[in-house]
N, C-alpha and C positions, 0 to 999 in steps of 0.2 A: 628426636624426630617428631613431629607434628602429626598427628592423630589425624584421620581421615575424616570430614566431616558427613554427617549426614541431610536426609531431605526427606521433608514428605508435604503432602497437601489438605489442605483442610478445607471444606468439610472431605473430599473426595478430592482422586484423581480422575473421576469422569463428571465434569460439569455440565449441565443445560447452558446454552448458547444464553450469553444476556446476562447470567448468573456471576457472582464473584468467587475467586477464587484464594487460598492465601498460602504461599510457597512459605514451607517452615526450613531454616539453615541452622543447625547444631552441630558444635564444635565445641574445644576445650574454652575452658575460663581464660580471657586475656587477650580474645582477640579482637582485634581492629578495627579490621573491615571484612564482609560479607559480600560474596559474589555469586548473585543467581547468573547460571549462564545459559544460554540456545545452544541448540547441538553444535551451532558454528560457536569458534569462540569471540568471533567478530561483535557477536550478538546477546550484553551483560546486561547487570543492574546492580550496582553497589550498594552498602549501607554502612555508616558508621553507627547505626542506630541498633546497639547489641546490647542485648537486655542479660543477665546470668540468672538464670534457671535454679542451679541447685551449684554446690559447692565444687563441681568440676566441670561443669557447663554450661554454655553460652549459645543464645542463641538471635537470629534476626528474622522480622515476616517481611515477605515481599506480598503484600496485596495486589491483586488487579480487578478492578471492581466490576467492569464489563467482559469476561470475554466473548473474544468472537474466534472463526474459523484460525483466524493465524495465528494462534495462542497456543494452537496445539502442539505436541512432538515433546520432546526430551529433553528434560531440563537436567543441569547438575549445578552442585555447590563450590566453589574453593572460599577460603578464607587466607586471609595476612595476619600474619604472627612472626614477633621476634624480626621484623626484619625482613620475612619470606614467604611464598606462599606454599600451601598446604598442596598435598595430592586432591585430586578432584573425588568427589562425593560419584557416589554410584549416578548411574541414569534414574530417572523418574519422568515415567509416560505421562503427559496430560493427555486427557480425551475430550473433547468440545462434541455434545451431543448434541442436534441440532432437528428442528421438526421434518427436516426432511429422512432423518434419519429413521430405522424401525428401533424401538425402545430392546436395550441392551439386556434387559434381563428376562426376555422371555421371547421362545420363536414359536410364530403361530404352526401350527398340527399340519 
């Protein structure tokens, strides 16, 4: 069976509006192809461009170098291997902070 992949975001999962962002996809050595998806699954971004990591892992970035408001929401991973695709990666929240918003890490008294 096919190993479930993982996700995470660099630098952060809460970015300034403007700011770039880069969706990280790991999975076992030997696969494919890489699928960032939107909560819909209508809505991907493939990669054959899989780098291996360490000697049982593989991985691919998805950059997006400006985001804006509709970047935001719940991203997940699958991958192709063997043939088939993988179970989906957990949810992973992006947050797009934005100057109209109040700054996240501290609420005024």
């Amino acid at each position: 069976d096919l190993t479930r992949p993982s996700i995470s975001a660099e630098p952060s999962t809460v970015i300034p509006l403007g700011s770039h962002v880069t969706f990280v996809c790991r999975g076992p050595v030997g696969v494919q192809t890489f699928r960032l998806q939107r909560e819909s699954r209508s809505t991907y971004s493939d990669t054959e461009d899989v780098s291996q990591v360490s000697p049982s892992e593989s991985e691919a970035r998805f950059r997006i170098d400006s985001v804006t408001e509709g970047y935001a929401g719940p991203y997940r991973c699958i991958y192709y291997k063997s043939s088939k695709w993988s179970e989906e990666s957990d949810y992973l929240e992006l947050l797009v902070k934005g100057p109209w918003s109040p700054d996240l890490l501290w609420t005024p008294r």
